[in-house]
C-alpha positions as CSV (number, residue, x, y, z in Angstrom):
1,X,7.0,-3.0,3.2
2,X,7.5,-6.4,5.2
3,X,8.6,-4.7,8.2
4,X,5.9,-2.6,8.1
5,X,3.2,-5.0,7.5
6,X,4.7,-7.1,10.6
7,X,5.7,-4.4,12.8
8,X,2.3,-2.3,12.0
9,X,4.3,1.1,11.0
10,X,2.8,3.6,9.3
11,X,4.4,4.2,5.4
12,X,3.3,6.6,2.8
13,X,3.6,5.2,-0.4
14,X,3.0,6.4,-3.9
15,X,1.2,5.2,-6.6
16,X,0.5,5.7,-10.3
17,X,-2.4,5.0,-11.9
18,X,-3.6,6.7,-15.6
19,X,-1.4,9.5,-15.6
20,X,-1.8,10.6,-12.4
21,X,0.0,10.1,-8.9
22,X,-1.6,10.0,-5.7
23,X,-0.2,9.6,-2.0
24,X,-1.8,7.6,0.7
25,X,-0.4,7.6,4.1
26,X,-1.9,4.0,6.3
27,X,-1.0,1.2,7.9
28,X,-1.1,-1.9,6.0
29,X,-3.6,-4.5,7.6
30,X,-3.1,-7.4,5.2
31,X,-0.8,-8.4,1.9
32,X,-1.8,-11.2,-0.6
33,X,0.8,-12.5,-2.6
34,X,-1.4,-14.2,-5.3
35,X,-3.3,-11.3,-6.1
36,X,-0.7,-8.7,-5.3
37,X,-3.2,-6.3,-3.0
38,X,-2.3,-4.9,-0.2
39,X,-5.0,-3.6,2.2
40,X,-4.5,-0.5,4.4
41,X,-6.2,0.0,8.0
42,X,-8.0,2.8,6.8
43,X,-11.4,2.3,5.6
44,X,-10.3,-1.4,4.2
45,X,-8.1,0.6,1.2
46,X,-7.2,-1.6,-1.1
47,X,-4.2,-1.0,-3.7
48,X,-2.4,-3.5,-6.4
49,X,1.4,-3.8,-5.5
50,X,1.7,-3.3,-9.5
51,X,0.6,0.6,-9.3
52,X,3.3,1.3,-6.5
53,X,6.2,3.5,-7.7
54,X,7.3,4.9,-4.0
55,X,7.2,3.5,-0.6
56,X,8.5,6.1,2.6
């Protein structure tokens, strides 16, 4: 995820969150290490580095 974040490449990752997984395919814009949120390019998606269970 560090290359992507500094070399702007696209990743899919996955996440799981009450039961259920979900896919979401971006480019991450922004990681903060305090809060553990990573924001996506894609209408400002945010996600919590805690829910991730998959990264392509």
């Amino acid at each position: 995820m560090a290359d992507a974040l500094e070399f702007k490449n696209e990743i899919t990752i996955t996440t799981y969150n009450r039961g259920q997984y979900e896919k979401f395919t971006g480019v991450i814009q922004s990681a903060n290490a305090e809060t553990k949120m990573i924001t996506f390019d894609v209408g400002k998606f945010m996600v919590s580095a805690n829910i991730i269970v998959d990264v392509e």
